[in-house]
Each structure stands twice: as structure tokens, then as C-alpha cells.
RODRENMI-501634 format. One record per residue: residue in one letter; x, z, y of N, C-alpha, C in turn. Coordinates in steps of 0.2 Angstrom, whole numbers, plus 5000, padded with zeros to 4 digits. Each point is the difference from the previous one (the first is absolute). Example, Ala and Ser with C-alpha at 12.3 -4.5 7.8 and 13.67 -1.06 7.14 Angstrom:
<sites>
  r  neast   nup  nnorth  caeast  caup  canorth  ceast   cup  cnorth
  A   5066  5039    4972    4996  5000     5006   5004  5000    5006
  S   4998  4996    5005    5004  5001     5006   4996  5003    5005
</sites>
This chain:
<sites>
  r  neast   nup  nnorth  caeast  caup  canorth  ceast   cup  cnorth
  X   4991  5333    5102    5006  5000     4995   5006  5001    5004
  X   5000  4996    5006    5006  5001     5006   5001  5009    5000
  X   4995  5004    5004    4999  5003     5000   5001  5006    4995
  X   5001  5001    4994    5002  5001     4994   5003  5002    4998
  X   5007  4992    5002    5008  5001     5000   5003  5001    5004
  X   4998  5001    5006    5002  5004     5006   5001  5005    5000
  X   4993  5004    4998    4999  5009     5000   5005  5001    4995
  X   5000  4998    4994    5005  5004     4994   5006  4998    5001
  X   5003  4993    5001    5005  5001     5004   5005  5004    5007
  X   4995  5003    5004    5001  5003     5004   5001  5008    4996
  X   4995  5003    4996    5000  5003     4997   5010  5002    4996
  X   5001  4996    4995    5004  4999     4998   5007  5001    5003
  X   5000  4993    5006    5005  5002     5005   5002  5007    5003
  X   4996  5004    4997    4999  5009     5005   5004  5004    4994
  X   4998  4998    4993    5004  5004     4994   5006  5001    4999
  X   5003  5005    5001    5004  5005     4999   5004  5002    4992
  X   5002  4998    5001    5001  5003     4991   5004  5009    5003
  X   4997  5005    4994    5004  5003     5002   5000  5006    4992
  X   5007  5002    4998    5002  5004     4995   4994  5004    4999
  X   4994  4999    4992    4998  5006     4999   4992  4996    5004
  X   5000  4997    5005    4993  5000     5002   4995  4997    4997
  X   4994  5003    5003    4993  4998     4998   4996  4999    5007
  X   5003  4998    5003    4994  4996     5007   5005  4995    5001
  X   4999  4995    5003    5002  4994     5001   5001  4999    5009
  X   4993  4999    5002    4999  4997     5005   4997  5004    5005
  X   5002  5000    5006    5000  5006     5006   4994  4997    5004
  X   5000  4994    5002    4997  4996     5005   4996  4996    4996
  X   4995  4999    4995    4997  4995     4999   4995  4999    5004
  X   4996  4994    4996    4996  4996     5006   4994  5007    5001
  X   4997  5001    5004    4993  5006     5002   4997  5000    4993
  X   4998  4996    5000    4991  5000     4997   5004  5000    4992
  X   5005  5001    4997    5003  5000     4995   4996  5006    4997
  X   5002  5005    5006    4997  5008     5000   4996  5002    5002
  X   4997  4994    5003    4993  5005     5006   4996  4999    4995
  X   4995  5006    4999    4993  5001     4996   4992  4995    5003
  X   4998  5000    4994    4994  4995     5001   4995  5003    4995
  X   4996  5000    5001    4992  5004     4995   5001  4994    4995
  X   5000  5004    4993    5000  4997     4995   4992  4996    4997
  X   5001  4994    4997    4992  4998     4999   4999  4997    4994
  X   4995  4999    4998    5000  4996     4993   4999  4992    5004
  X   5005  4998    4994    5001  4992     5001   4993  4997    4997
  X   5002  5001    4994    4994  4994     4995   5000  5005    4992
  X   4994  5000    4997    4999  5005     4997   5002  5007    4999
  X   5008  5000    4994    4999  5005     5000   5010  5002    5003
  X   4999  4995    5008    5008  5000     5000   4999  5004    5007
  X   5005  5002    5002    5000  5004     5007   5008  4998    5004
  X   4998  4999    5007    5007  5002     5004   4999  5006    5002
  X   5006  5002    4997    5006  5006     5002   5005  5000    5005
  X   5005  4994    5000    5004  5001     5003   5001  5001    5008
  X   5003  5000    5003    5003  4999     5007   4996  4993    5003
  X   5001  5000    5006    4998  4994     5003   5003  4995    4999
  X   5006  5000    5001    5004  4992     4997   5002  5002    4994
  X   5000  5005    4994    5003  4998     4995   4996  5001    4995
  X   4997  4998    4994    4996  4998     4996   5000  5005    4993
  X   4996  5004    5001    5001  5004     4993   4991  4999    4997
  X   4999  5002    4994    4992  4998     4997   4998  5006    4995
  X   4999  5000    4998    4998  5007     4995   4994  4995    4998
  X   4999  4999    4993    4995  4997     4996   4996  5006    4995
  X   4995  5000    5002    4997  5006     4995   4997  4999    4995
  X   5001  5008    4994    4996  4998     4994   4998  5006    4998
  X   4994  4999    4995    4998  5008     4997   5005  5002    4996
  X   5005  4999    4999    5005  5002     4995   5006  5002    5006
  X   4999  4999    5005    5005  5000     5007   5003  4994    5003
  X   5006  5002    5005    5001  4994     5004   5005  4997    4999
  X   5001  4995    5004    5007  4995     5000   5001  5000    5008
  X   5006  5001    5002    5002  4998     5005   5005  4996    5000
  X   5000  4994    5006    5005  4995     5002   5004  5000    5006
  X   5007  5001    4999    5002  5002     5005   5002  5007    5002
  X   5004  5001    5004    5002  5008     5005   5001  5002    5004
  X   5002  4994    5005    5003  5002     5008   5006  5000    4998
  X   5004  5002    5006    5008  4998     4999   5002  5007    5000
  X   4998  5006    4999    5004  5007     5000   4995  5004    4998
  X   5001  5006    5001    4997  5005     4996   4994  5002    5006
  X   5001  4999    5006    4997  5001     5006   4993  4993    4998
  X   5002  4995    4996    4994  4993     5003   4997  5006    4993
  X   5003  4998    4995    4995  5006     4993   4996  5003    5003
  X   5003  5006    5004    4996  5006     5003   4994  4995    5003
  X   4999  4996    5003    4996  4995     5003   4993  4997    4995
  X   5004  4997    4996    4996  4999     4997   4996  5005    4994
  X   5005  5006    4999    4995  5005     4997   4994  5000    5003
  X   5001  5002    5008    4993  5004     5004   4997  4996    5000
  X   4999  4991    5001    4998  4994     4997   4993  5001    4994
  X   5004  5004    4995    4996  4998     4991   4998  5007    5002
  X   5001  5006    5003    4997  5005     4999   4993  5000    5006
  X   5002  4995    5004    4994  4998     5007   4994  4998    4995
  X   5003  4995    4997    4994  4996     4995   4997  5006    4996
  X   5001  5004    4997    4996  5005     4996   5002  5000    4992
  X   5006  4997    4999    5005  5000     4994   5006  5005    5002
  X   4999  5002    4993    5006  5006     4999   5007  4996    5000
  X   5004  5002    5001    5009  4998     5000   4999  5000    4992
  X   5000  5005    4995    5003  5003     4994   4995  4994    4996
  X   4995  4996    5003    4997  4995     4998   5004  4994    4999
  X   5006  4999    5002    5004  4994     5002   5003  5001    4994
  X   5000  4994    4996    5003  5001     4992   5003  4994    4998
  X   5002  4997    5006    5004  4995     4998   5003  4997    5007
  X   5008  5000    5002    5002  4997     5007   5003  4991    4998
  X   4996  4997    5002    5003  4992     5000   5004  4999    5007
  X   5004  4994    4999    5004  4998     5008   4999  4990    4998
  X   4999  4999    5009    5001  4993     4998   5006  4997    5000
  X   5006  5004    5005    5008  4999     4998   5003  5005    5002
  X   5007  5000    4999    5005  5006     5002   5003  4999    5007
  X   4995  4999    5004    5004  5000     5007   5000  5010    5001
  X   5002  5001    5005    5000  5007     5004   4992  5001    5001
  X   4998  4994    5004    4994  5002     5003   4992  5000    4996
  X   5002  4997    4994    4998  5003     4993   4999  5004    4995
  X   5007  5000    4999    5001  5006     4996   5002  5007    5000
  X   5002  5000    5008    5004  5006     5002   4995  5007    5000
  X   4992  4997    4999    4997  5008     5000   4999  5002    4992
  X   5002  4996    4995    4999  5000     4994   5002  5009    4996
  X   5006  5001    5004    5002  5005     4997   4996  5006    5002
  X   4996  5000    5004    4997  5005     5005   4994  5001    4997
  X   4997  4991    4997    4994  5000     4998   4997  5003    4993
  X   5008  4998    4997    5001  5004     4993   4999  5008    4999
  X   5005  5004    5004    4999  5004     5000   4993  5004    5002
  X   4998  4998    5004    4992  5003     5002   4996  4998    4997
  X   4999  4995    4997    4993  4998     4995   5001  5003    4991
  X   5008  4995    4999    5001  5002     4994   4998  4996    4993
  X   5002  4994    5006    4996  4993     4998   5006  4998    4996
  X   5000  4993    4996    5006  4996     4996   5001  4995    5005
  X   5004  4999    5000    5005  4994     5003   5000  4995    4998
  X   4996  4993    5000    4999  4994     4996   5006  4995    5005
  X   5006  4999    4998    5001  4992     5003   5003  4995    4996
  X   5001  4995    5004    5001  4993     4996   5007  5002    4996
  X   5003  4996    4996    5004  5001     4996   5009  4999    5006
  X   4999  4994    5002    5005  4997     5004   5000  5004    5009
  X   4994  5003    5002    5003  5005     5005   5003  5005    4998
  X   4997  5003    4992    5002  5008     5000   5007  5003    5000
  X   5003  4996    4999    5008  5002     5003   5001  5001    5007
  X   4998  4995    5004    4998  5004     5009   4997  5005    4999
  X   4996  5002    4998    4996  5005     5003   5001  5007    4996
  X   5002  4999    4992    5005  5008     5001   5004  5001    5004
  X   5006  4993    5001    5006  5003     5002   4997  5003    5007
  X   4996  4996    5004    4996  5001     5007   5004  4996    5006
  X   5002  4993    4996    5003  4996     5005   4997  4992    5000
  X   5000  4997    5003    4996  4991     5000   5006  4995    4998
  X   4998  4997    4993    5002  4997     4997   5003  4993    5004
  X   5006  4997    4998    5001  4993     5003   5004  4999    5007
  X   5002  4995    5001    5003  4999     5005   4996  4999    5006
  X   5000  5002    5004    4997  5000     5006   5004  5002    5009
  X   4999  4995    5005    5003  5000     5004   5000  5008    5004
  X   4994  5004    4996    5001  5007     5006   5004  5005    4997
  X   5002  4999    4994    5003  5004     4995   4995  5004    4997
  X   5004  5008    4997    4996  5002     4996   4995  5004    5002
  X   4994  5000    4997    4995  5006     5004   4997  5003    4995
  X   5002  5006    5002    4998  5007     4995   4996  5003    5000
  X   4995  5003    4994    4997  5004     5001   5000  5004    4995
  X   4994  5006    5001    5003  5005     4994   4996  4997    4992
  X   5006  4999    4996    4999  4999     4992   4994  5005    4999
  X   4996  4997    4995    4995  5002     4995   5001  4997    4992
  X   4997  5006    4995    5001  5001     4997   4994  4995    4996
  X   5004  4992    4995    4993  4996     4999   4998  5004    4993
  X   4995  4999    4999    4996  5002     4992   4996  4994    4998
  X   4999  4993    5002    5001  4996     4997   5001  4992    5003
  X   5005  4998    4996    5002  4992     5002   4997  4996    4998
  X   4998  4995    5002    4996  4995     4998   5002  4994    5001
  X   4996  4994    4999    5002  4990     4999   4995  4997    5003
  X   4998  4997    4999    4996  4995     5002   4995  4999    4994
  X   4994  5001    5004    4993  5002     4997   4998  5007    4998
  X   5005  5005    5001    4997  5006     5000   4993  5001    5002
  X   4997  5004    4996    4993  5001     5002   5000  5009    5000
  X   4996  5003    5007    4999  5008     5000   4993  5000    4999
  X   4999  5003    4996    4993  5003     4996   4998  5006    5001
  X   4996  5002    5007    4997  5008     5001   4994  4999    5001
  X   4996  5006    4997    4992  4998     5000   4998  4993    4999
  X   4996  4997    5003    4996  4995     5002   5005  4993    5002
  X   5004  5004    5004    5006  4995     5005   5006  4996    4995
  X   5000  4994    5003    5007  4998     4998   5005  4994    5003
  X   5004  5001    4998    5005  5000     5008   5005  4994    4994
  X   5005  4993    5004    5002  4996     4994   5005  4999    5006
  X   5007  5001    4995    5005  4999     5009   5003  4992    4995
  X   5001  5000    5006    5003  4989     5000   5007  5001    5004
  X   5005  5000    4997    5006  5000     5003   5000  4994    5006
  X   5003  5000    5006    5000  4995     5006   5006  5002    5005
  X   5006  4999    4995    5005  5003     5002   5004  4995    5006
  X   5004  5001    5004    5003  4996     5008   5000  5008    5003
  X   4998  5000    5004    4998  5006     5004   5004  5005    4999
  X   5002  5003    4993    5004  5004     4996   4999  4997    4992
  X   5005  5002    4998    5000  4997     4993   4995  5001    4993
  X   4997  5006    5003    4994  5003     4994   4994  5000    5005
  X   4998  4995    5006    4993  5001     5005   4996  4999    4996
  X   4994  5005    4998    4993  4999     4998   4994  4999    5003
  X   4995  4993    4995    4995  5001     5006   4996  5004    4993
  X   4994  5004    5005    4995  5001     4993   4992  4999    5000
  X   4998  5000    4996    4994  4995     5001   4993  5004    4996
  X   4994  5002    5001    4996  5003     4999   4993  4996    5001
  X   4994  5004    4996    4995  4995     5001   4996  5006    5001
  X   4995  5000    5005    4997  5006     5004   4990  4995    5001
  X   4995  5004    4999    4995  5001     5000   4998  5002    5008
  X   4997  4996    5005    5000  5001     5004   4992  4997    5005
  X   4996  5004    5001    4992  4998     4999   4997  4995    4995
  X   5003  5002    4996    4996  4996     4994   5006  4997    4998
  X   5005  4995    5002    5001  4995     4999   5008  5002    4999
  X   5002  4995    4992    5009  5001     5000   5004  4997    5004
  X   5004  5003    5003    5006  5000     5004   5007  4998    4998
  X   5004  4995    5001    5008  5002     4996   5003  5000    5007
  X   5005  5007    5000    5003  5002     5003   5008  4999    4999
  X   5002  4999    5005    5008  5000     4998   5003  5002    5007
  X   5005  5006    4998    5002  5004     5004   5008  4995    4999
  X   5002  4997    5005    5006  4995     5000   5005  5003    5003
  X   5006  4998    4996    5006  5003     5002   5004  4996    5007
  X   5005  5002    5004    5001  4997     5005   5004  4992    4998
  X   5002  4997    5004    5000  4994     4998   5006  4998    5005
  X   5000  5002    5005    5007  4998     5006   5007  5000    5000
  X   5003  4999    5001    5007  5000     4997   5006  5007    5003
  X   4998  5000    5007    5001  5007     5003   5005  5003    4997
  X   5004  4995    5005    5006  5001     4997   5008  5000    4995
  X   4994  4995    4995    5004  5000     4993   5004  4995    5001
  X   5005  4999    4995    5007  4995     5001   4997  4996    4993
  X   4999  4992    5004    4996  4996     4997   5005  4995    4997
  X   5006  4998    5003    5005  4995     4997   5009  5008    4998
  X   4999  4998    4996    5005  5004     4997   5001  5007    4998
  X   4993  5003    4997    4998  5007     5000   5004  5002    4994
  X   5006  5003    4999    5001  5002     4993   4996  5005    4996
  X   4997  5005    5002    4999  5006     4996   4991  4996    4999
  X   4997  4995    5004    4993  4997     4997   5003  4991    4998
  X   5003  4998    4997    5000  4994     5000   4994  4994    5002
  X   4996  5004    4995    4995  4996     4998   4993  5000    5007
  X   5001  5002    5005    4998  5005     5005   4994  4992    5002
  X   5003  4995    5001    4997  4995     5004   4994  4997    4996
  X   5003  4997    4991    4994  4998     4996   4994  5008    5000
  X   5002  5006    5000    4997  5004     4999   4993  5000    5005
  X   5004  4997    5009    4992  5000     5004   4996  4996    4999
  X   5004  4992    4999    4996  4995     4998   4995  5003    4993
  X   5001  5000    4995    4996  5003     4995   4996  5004    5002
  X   5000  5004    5006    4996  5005     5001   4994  4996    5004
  X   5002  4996    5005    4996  4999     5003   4995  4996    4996
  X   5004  4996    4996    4992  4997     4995   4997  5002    4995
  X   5002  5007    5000    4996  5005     4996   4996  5002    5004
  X   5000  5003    5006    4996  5000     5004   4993  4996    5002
  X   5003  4993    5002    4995  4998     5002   4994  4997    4992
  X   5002  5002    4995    4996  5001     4993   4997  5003    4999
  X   5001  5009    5004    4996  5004     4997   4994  4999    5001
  X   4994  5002    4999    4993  5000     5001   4999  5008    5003
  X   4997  4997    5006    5001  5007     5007   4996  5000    5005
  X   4994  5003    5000    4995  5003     5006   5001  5004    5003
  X   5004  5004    4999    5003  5005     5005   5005  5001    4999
  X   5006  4997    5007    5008  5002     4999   5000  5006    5004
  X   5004  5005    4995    5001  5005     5005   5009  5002    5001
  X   5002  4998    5003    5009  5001     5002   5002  5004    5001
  X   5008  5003    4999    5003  5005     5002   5002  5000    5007
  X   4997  4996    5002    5004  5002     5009   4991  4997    5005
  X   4998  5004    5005    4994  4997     5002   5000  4996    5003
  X   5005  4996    5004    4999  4992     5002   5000  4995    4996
  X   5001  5004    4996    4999  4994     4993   4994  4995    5000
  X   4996  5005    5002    4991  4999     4997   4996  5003    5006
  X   5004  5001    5005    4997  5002     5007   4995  5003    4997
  X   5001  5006    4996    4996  5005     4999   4998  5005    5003
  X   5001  5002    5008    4997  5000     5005   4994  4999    5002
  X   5001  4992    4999    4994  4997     5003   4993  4999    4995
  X   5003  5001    4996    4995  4999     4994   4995  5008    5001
  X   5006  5004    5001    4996  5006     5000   4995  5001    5005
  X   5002  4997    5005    4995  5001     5005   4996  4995    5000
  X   5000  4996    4997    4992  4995     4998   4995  5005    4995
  X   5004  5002    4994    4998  5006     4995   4993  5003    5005
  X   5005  5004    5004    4996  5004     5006   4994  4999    5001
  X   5001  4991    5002    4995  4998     5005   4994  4999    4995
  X   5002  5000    4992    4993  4998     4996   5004  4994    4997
  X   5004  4997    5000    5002  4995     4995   5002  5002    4994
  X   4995  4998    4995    5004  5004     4992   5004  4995    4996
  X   5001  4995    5005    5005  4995     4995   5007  4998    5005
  X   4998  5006    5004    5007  5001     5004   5008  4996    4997
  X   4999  5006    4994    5008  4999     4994   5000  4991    4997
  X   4993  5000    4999    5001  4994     4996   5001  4995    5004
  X   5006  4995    4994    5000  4994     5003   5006  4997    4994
  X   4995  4994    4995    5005  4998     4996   5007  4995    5000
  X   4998  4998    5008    5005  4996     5000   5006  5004    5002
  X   5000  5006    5005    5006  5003     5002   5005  5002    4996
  X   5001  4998    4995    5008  5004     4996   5002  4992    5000
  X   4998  4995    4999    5001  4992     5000   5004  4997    5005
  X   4998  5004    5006    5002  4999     5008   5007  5003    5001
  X   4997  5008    4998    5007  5004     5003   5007  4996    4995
  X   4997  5000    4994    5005  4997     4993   5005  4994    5005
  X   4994  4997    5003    5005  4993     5002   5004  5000    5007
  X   4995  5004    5005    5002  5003     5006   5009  5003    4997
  X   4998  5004    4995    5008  5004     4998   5005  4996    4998
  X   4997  4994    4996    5007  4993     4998   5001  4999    5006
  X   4995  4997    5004    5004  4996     5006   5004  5005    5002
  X   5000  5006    5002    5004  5005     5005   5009  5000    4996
  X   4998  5002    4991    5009  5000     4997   5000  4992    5000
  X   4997  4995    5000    5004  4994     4997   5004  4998    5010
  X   4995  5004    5005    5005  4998     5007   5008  5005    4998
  X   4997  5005    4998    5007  5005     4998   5005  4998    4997
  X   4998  4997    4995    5004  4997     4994   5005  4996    5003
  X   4998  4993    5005    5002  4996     5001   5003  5003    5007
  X   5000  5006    5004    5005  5002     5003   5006  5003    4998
  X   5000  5004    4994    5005  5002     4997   5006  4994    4997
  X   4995  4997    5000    5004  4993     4994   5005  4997    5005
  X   4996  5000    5007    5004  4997     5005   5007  5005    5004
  X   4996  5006    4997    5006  5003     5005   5005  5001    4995
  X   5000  4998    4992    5005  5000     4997   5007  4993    5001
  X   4997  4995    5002    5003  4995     4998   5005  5002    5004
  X   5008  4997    4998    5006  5001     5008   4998  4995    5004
</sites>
């Protein structure tokens, strides 16, 4: 979790705002962009993304859902050759989900749109970030840009995506940005049902936690989230960032013959509370460096 807030903060610290732009960040952390052989997770989910950043592609006979983009048109590019390594067509992808409006999220969206031809599903309370293509709220690194996309449908809380066989149920779990989505699916996996929840980030990275004007509500917002969290029903947590769920390592048990590598029902419980204890230290240092 430490780790987490470090990379995207360091991240952040490098953003540039500049007239008109659509990249952000010069130096991010390596593995942001370094490629990795894409694998099916559990059932009928696949990783796609980069080594440290987390994109999914959920498939169905009626076509695909993808989670997530990369932070530019270059991660996109990445993750295309990703879904086309797997042996799915791009023109197959018919629907783009995000789990929030960061840069490092949503910056390939616009890249992903146009090459697939997909629709743009996001939360109701991000999609003003991410047309205008800026991250909502106050935060101590300012603003980070990336290039706006065009949404095709907003949504709330309980939305359900219906493709094929698949269905996808997003749970607002907002702190992290105002509209963060987690979303939650149930997959068929050697016989046996699986509930998945691909979990939205949860660390504060950044955020202005005592006197945020533009999120007021920013603080009851993590609290609620984390105890929605630790509620869901969840065999496999699959997160937007890979030290989340040392996804790594999992992969290389997978490797080795472990097919319940991913599973582990208590993990989304752990990280949930792992993530309170980290903002509630934050909380209470902001609080302190307000006082005179």
C-alpha cells in the first residue's frame, strides 16, 4: 500500500500541465510501461495491461469489456497488442469502463476509443474529469491532464453491463476521486463460481483531506468506501495498480501449477483495512499541520 502512494505520487509530482496537452508525464515509474505477456486471470477475465498498471478485458460472445487504459495513447497502444496477443480482435471491444479519472487511467481512453470503437461507460460524478481530461478535487500535486474523451454513457450506483453471457455491476467507492469505481462480476472458473471484484484504488495520494473545497465531502466519502469494501463478497480481488495484490507473484505461482493462485476471500478485507489504517495516519497529519 506504502508503495502505491509513493509511485503515483512521484508520478504526479513530474505532471506538467501544458496548453492543449494530452501526455502528462515524462518520467513515470518503468514498469508503468514496460510490457508483460498478457494471461487469463480466472475464467473469462484476461490481463492486458503493463506490468505495474492494471487494465482487464472481460470477454463475451456478444464481445468485450475493457477496464482501464494506461496513462497515454502509447500505454493504449500497449494494451492493444496485449488483447490482439490473446487472439481477440480490437473492433471486438464494445464497451470502455475506468475505475477513476486519474491520468494513469484514463489517459489512454481517448486512443482506446478511437481504435476499437468502443462506448465510453463512466461513473456519473467522474465524467466531468474526464471529458474536460483534467482530475477532479483538490489535491496537493495540482492539476493532471490528460487527453478528454468523449463519454456515451454515465451512470450511478448499481449500474449493471449486460454483454453476452457477462455482467459487470459497478458500486461507486468514491475518496480516491470523486466518481472511483469498483466493479464486480461472477465468473465460472473449473466448475466452480467465482465473485470477482476488480477494486478501485483506495490511498489518498495526495488528496487534501482537511479543508478540500472543490470535494467537501472527500473524508466521509473513504470512510464509506472502505466499509463497502470490506462487505463485498470477493474470491478474487483484481486492482488497478499490481502491488495492490502482488499480482506478480501470483502470476508466477499460476506458473508454477497453482490454480487458486488469484483466489483468496479474505484479501479485499485486508487491503480495505491495510488502506484505513494508512488515510486515517494521513488524516490525522493534516489535521495536525492545520492547527496554528
Amino acid at each position: 500500500m506504502k508503495r502505491t502512494a509513493s509511485i503515483f505520487l512521484a508520478a504526479l509530482a513530474l505532471a506538467i500541465p501544458v496548453q492543449g496537452a494530452t501526455t502528462i508525464v515524462d518520467n513515470q515509474p518503468a514498469s508503468w510501461s514496460k510490457p508483460i505477456r498478457p494471461y487469463r486471470v480466472v475464467g473469462n477475465i484476461y490481463y492486458v495491461g503493463s506490468e505495474g498498471l492494471s487494465a482487464w478485458l472481460i470477454s463475451s460472445s456478444q464481445g468485450h469489456v475493457l477496464l482501464d487504459s494506461g496513462p497515454s495513447a502509447a500505454g493504449a497502444k500497449l494494451i492493444e497488442a496485449n488483447i490482439q496477443a490473446l487472439g481477440f480482435k480490437l473492433s471486438d471491444v464494445k464497451v470502455l469502463i475506468n475505475s477513476h479519472a486519474h491520468f494513469d487511467h484514463a489517459g489512454g481512453l481517448a486512443q482506446l476509443k478511437a481504435d476499437t470503437g468502443a462506448k465510453v461507460w463512466i461513473s456519473r460524478p467522474d465524467e466531468p474529469a474526464v471529458k474536460k481530461g483534467q482530475h477532479f478535487g483538490d489535491n496537493d500535486n495540482g492539476l493532471t491532464p490528460f487527453p478528454a474523451v468523449k463519454v456515451d454513457k454515465a451512470f450511478g450506483e448499481g449500474q449493471k453491463l449486460k454483454l453476452g453471457e457477462t455482467t459487470l455491476v459497478a458500486h461507486l467507492t468514491p475518496g480516491h476521486t470523486i466518481g472511483c469505481t469498483t466493479w464486480t462480476t461472477q465468473v465460472i472458473d473449473r466448475g466452480r463460481p467465482l465473485n470477482v471484484t476488480f477494486n478501485c484504488s483506495t490511498s489518498v495520494a495526495g488528496n487534501v483531506l482537511v479543508g478540500n473545497k472543490t470535494y467537501k465531502n472527500i473524508v466521509a466519502d473513504y470512510r464509506a468506501t472502505f466499509a463497502k469494501l470490506k462487505a463485498l463478497p470477493t474470491d478474487v480481488m483484481l486492482p488497478s495498480h499490481e502491488e495492490q495484490a502482488d499480482l506478480l507473484a501470483k502470476r508466477k505461482k499460476m506458473l508454477a501449477g497453482d490454480v487458486n493462485a488469484f483466489v483468496d476471500p479474505t484479501e479485499i478485507a485486508r487491503y480495505a483495512t491495510t488502506s484505513e489504517e494508512a488515510f486515517d495516519k494521513e488524516l490525522a497529519r493534516q489535521e495536525s499541520a492545520r492547527k496554528p
